[in-house]
Structure formats: C-alpha cells, structure tokens
LOLUMTOR-561656 format. One record per residue: residue number from 1; x, y, z of N, C-alpha, C in turn. Coordinates in nm, 2 decimals. Layout:
N
+-----+--------+--------+--------+--------+--------+--------+--------+--------+--------+
:  nr :   n.xx :   n.yy :   n.zz :  ca.xx :  ca.yy :  ca.zz :   c.xx :   c.yy :   c.zz :
+-----+--------+--------+--------+--------+--------+--------+--------+--------+--------+
: NUM :      X :      Y :      Z :      X :      Y :      Z :      X :      Y :      Z :
...
+-----+--------+--------+--------+--------+--------+--------+--------+--------+--------+
//
This chain:
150
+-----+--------+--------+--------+--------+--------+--------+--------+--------+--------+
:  nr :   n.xx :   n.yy :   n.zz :  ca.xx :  ca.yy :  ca.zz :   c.xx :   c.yy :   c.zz :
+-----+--------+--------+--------+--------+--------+--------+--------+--------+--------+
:   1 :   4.75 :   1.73 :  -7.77 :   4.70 :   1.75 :  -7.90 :   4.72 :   1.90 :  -7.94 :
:   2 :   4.77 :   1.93 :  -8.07 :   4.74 :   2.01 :  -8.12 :   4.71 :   2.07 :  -8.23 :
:   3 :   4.59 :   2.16 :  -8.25 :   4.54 :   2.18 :  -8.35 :   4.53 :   2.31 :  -8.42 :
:   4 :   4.51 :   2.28 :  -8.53 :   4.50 :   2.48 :  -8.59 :   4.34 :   2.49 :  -8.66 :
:   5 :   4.27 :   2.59 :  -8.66 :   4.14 :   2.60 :  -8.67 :   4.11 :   2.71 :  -8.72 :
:   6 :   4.08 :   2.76 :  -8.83 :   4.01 :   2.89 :  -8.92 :   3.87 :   2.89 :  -8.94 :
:   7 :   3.82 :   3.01 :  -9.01 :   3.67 :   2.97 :  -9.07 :   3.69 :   3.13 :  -9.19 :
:   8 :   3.55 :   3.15 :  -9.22 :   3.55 :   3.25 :  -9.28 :   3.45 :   3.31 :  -9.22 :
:   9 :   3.37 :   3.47 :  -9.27 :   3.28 :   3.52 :  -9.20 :   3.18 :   3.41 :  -9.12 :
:  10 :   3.14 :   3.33 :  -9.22 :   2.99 :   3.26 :  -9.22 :   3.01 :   3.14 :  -9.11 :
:  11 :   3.13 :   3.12 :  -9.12 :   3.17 :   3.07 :  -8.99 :   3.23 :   3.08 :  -8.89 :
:  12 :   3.24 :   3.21 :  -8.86 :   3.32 :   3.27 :  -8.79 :   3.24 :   3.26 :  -8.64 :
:  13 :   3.11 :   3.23 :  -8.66 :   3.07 :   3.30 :  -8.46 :   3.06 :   3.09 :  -8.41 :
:  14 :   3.06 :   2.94 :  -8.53 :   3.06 :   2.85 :  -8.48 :   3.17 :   2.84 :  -8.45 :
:  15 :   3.28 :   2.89 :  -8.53 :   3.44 :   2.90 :  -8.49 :   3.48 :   2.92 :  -8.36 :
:  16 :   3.41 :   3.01 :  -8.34 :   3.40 :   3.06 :  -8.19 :   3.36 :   3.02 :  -8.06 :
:  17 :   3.24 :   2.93 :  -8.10 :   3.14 :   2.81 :  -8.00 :   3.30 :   2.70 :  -8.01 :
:  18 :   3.32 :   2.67 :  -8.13 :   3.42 :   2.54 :  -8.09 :   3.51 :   2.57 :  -8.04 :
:  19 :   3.62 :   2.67 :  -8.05 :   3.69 :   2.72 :  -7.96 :   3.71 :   2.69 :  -7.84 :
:  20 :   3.61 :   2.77 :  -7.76 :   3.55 :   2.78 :  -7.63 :   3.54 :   2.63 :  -7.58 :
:  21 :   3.42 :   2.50 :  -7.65 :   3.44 :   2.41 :  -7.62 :   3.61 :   2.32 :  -7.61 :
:  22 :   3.70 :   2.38 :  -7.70 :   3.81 :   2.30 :  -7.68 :   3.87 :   2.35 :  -7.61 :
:  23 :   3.88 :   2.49 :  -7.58 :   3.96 :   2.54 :  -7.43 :   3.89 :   2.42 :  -7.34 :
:  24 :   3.80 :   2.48 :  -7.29 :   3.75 :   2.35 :  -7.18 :   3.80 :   2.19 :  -7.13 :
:  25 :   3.81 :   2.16 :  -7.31 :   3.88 :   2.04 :  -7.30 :   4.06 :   2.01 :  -7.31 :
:  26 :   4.10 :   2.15 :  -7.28 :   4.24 :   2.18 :  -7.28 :   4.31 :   2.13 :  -7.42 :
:  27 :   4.27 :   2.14 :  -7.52 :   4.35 :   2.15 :  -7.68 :   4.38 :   2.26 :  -7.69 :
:  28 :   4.51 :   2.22 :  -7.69 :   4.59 :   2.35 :  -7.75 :   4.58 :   2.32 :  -7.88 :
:  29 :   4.54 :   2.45 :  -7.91 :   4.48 :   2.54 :  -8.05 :   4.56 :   2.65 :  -8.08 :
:  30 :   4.56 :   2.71 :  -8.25 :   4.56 :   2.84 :  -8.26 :   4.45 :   2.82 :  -8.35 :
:  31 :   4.41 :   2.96 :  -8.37 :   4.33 :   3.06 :  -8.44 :   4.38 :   3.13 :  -8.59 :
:  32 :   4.39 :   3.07 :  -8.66 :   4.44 :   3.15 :  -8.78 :   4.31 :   3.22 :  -8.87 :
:  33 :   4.19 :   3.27 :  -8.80 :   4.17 :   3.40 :  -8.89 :   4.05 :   3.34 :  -8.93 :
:  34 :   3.91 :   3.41 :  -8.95 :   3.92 :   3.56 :  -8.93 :   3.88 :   3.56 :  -8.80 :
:  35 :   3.90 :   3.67 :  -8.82 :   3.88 :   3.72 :  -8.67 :   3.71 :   3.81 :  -8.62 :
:  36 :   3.62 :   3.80 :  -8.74 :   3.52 :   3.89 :  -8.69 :   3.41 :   3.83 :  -8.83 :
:  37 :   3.28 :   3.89 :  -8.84 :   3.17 :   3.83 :  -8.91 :   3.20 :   3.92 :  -9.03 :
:  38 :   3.31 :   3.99 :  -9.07 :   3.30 :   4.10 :  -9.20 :   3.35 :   4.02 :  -9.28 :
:  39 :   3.26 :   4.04 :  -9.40 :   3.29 :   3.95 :  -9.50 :   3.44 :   3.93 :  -9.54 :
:  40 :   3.47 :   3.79 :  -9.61 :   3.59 :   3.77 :  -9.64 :   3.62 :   3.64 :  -9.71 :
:  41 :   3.72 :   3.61 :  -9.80 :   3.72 :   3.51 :  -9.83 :   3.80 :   3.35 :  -9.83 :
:  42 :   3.71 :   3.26 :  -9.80 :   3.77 :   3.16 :  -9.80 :   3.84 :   3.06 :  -9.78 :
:  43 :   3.93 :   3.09 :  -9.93 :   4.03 :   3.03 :  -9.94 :   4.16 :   3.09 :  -9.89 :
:  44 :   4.14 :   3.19 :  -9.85 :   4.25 :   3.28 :  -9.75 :   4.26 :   3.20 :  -9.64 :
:  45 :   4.17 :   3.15 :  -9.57 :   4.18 :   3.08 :  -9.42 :   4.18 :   2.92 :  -9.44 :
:  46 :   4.12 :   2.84 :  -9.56 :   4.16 :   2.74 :  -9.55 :   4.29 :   2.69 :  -9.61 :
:  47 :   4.35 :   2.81 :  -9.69 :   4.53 :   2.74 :  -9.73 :   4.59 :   2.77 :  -9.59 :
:  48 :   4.57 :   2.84 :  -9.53 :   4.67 :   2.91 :  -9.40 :   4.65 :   2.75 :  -9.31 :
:  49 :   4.54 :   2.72 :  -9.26 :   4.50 :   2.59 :  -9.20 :   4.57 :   2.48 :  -9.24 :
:  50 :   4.53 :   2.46 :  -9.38 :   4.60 :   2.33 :  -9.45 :   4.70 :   2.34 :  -9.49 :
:  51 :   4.79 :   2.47 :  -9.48 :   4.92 :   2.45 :  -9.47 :   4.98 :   2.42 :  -9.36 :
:  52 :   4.95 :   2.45 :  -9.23 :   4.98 :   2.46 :  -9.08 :   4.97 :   2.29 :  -9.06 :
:  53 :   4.86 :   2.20 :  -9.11 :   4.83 :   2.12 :  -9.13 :   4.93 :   2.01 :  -9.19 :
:  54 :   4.95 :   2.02 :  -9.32 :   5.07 :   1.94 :  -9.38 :   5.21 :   1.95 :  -9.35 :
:  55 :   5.24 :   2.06 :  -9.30 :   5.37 :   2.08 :  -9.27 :   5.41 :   2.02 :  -9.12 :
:  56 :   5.32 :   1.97 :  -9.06 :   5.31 :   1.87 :  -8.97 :   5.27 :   1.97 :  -8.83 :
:  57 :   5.32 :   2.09 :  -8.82 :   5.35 :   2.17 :  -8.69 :   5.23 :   2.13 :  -8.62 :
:  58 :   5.08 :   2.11 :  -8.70 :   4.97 :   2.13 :  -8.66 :   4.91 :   1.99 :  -8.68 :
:  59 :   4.90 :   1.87 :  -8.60 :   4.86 :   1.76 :  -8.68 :   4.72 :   1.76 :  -8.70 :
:  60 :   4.62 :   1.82 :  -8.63 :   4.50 :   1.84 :  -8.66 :   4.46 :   1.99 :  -8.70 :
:  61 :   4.31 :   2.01 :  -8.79 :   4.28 :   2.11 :  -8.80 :   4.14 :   2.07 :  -8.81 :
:  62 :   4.09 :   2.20 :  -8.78 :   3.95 :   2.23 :  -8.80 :   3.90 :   2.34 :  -8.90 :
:  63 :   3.82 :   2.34 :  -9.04 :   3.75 :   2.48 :  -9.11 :   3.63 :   2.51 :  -9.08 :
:  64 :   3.60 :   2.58 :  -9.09 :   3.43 :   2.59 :  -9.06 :   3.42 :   2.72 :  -9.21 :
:  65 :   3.34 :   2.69 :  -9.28 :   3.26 :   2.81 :  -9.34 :   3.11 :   2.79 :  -9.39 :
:  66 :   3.07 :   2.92 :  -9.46 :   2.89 :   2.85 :  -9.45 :   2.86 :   2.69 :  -9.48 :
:  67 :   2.89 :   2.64 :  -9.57 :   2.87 :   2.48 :  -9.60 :   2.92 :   2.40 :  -9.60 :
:  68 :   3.09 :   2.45 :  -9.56 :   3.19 :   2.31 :  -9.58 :   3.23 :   2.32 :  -9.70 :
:  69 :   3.20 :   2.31 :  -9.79 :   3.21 :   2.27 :  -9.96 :   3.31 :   2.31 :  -9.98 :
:  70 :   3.34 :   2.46 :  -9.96 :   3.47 :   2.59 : -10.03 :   3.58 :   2.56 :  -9.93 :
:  71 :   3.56 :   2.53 :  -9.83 :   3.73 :   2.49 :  -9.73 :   3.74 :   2.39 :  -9.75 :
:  72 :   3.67 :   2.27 :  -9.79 :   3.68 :   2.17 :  -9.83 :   3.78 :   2.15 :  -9.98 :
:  73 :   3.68 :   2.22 : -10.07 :   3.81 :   2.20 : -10.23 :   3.91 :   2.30 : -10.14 :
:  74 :   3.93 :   2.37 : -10.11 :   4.03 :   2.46 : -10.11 :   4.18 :   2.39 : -10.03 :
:  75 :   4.15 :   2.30 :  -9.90 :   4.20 :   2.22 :  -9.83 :   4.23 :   2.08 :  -9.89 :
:  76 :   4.19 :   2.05 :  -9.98 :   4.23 :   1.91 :  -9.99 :   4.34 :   1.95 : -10.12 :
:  77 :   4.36 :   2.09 : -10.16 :   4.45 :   2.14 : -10.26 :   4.55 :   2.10 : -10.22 :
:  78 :   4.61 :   2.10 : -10.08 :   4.73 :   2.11 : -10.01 :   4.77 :   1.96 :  -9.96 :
:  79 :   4.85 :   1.95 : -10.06 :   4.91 :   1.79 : -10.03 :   4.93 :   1.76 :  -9.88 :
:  80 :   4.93 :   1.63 :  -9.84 :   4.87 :   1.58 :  -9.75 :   4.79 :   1.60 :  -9.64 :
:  81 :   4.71 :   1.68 :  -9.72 :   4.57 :   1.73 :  -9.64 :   4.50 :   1.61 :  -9.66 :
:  82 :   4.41 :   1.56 :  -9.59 :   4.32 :   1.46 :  -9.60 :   4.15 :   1.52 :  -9.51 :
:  83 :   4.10 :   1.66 :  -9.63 :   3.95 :   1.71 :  -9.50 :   3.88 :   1.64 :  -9.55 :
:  84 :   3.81 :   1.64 :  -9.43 :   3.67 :   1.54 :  -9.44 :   3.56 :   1.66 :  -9.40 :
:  85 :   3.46 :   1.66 :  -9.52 :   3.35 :   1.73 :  -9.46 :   3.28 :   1.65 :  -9.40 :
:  86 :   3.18 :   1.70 :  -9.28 :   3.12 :   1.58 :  -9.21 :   2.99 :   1.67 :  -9.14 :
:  87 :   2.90 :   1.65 :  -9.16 :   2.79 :   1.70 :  -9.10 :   2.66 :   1.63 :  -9.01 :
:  88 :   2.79 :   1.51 :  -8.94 :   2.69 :   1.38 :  -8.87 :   2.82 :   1.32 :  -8.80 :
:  89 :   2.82 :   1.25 :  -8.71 :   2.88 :   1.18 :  -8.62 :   2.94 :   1.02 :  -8.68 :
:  90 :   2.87 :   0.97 :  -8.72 :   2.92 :   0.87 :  -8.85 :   3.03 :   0.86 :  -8.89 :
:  91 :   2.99 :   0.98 :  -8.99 :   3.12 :   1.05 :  -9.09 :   3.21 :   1.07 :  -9.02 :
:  92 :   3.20 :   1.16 :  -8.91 :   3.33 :   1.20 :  -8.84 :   3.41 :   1.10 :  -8.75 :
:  93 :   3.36 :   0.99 :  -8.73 :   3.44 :   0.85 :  -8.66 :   3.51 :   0.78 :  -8.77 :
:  94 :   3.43 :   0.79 :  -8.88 :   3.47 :   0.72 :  -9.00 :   3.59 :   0.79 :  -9.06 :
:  95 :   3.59 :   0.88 :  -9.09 :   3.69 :   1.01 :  -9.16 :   3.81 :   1.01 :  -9.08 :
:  96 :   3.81 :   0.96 :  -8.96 :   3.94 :   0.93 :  -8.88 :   4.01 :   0.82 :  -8.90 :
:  97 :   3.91 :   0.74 :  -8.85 :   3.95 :   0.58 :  -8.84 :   3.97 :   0.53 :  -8.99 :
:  98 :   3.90 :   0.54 :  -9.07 :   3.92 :   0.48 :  -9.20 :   4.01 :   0.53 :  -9.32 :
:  99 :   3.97 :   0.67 :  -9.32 :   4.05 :   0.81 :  -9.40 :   4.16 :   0.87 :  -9.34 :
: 100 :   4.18 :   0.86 :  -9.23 :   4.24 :   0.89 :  -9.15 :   4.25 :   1.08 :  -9.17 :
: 101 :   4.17 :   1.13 :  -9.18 :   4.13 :   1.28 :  -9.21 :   4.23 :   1.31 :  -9.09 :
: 102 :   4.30 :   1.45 :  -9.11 :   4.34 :   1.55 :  -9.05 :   4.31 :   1.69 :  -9.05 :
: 103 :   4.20 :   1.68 :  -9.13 :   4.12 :   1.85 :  -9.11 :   3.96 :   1.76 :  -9.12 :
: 104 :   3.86 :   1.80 :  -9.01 :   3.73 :   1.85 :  -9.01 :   3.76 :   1.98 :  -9.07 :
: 105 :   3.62 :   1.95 :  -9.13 :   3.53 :   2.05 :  -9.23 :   3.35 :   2.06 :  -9.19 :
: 106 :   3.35 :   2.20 :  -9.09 :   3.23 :   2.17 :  -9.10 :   3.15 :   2.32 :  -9.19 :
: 107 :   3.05 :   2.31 :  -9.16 :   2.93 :   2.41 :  -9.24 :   2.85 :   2.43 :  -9.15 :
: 108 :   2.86 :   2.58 :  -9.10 :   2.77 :   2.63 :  -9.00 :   2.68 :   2.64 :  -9.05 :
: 109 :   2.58 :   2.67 :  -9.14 :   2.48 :   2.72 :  -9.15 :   2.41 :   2.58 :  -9.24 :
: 110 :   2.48 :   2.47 :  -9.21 :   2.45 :   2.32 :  -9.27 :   2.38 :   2.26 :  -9.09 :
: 111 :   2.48 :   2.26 :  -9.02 :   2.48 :   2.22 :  -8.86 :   2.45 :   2.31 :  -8.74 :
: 112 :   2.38 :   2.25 :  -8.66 :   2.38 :   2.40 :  -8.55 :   2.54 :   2.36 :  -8.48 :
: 113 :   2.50 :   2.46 :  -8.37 :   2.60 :   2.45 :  -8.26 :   2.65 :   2.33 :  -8.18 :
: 114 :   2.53 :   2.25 :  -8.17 :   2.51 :   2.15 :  -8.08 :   2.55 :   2.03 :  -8.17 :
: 115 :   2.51 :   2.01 :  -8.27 :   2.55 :   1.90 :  -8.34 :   2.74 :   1.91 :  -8.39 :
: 116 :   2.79 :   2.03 :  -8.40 :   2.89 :   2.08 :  -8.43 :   2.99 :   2.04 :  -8.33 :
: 117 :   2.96 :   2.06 :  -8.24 :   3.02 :   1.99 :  -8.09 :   3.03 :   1.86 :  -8.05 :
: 118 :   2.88 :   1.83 :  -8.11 :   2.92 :   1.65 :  -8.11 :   3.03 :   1.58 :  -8.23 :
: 119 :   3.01 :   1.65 :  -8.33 :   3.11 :   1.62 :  -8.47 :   3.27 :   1.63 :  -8.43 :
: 120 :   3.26 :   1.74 :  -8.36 :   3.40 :   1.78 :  -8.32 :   3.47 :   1.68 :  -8.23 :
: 121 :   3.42 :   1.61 :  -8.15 :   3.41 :   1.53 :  -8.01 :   3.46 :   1.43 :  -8.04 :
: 122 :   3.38 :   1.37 :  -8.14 :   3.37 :   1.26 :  -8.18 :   3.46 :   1.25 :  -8.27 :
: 123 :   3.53 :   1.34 :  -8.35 :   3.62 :   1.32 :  -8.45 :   3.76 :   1.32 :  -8.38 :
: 124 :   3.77 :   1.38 :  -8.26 :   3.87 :   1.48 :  -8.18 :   3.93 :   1.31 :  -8.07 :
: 125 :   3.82 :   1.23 :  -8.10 :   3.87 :   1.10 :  -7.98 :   3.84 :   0.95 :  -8.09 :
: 126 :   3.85 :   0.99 :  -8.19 :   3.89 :   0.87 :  -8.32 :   4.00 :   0.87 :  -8.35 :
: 127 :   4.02 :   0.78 :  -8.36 :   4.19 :   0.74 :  -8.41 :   4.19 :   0.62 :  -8.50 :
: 128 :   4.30 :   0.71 :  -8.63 :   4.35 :   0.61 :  -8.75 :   4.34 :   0.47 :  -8.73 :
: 129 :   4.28 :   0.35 :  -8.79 :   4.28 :   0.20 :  -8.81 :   4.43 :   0.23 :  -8.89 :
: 130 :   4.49 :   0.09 :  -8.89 :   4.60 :   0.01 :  -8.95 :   4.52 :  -0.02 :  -9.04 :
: 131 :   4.63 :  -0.16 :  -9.08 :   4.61 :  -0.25 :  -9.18 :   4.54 :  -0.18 :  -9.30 :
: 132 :   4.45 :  -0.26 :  -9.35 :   4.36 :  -0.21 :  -9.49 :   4.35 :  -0.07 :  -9.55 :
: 133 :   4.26 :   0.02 :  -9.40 :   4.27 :   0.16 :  -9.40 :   4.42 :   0.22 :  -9.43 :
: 134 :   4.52 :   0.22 :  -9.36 :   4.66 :   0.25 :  -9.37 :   4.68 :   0.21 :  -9.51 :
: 135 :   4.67 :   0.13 :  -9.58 :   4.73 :   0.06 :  -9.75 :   4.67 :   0.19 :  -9.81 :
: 136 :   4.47 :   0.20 :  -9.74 :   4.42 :   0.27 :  -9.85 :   4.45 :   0.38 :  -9.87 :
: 137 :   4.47 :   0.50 :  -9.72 :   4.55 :   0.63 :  -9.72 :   4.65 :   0.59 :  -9.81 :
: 138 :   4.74 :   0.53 :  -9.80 :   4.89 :   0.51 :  -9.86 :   4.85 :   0.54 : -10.02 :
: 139 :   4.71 :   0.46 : -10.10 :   4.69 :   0.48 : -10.26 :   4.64 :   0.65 : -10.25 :
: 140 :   4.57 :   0.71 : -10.13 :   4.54 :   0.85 : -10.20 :   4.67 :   0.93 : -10.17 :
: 141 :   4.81 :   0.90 : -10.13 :   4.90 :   0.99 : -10.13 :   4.97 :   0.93 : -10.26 :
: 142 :   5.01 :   0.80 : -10.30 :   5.05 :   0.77 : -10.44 :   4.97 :   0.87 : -10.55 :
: 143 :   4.82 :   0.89 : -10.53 :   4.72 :   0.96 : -10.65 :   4.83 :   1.12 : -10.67 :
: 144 :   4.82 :   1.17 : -10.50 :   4.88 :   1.31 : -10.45 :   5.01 :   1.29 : -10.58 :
: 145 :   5.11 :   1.16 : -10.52 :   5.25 :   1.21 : -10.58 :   5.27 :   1.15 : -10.77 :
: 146 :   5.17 :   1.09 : -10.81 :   5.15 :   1.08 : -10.96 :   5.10 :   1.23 : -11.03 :
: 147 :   5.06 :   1.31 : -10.94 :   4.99 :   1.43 : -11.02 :   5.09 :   1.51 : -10.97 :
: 148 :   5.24 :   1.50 : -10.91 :   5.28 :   1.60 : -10.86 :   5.27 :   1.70 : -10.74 :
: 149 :   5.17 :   1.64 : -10.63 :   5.15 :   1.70 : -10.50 :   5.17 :   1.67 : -10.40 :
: 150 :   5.31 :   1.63 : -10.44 :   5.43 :   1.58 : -10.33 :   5.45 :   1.69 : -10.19 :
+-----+--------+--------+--------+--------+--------+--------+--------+--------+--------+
//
C-alpha cells in the first residue's frame, strides 16, 4: 500500500500521531507538508495530496486539518478525488466500501488521537464493494466529466 498524507498547521502534530502509527504498520507513505505547527494554509497541502492522489502514483491519501471541512472542499476539487470526511468508524468502512473514497479526511481538533487511529484502521483495511456501489462511483465520475473534470 501506498499512500500520500498532508495536513495544515492545525493538523499538523495528529499528522504526526498517524504517521508514526503507519510506520508501525509498514505503509509506505510520503509526507507532503507541512512540516511544523506555523501557521499556513490549506489548500496548499490538500491540492498537493489530491493531486498525488488522482494521478494514481498515490492510490490512497490521508488530510488532516482543524475540522476536515477545508481539505475536504479543496480535495474533492481534484477530479477523481473521492474524500470522505469521517469523524467515526461507520463512516470510514462505509466511505470505502460504498464510495469507494481515496482520501480520508479527518479534523483534529473534531477527533482526538485515539479515535483518529481507529478511523484510520478501519478505513486503511476496507475495501471497494462491486456491483451497485461500482455503478454508483461510475454516476459521480459521469457528474465529474459533464462539468468538465475529466
């Protein structure tokens, strides 16, 4: 597996916690930024991700910033990005299997640490459904290529 994973300040020290847990679990990762708690913005780190992301090099990604919400719009900009914010274990089985998401989206200062790791876990060992699911991904890339975000 591998994955590419950013955050911005506000998420920068959970960025860090997940890291750590995915070394452990031997995912090879990169780090695209930032690199420290000094303020910064964004959508700088979530296009970098969700580009690494669509262009396939990276089939998974992970954003973290304070709430999810802003790497969230900023990532689902990027045609065939598919993030899922998820702030519960549910969501993040579901956002695989069903949506077939390729970027988690979480919100540090939404989640602690501990629940962040279970989100991560559990999204990190779901895997895409066929049939139904697969038709339905297939209508939100038709929406992508009617608006031109081929």
């Amino acid at each position: 597996m591998k994955l590419a994973i950013g955050s911005d300040h506000a998420g920068y020290e959970l960025k860090e916690t997940v890291k750590e847990y995915l070394g452990e679990q031997g995912v090879d990762f990169k780090d695209f930024g930032t690199y420290s708690a000094d303020s910064c913005d964004y959508p700088d780190f979530g296009q970098i991700v969700a580009e690494a992301v669509a262009s396939g090099e990276y089939p998974l990604g992970i954003l973290i910033c304070g709430t999810g919400i802003g790497m969230s719009m900023v990532a689902n900009k990027v045609p065939g990005v598919r993030a899922a914010l998820c702030g519960d274990t549910f969501s993040a089985h579901s956002s695989r299997e069903h949506n077939h998401a390729n970027l988690l989206v979480l919100g540090a200062r939404v989640v602690g640490a501990g629940l962040a790791l279970d989100i991560v876990k559990t999204w990190l060992t779901a895997s895409p459904l066929g049939d139904r699911h697969a038709r339905r991904v297939e209508k939100i890339a038709a929406v992508e290529r009617k608006y031109g975000r081929e």
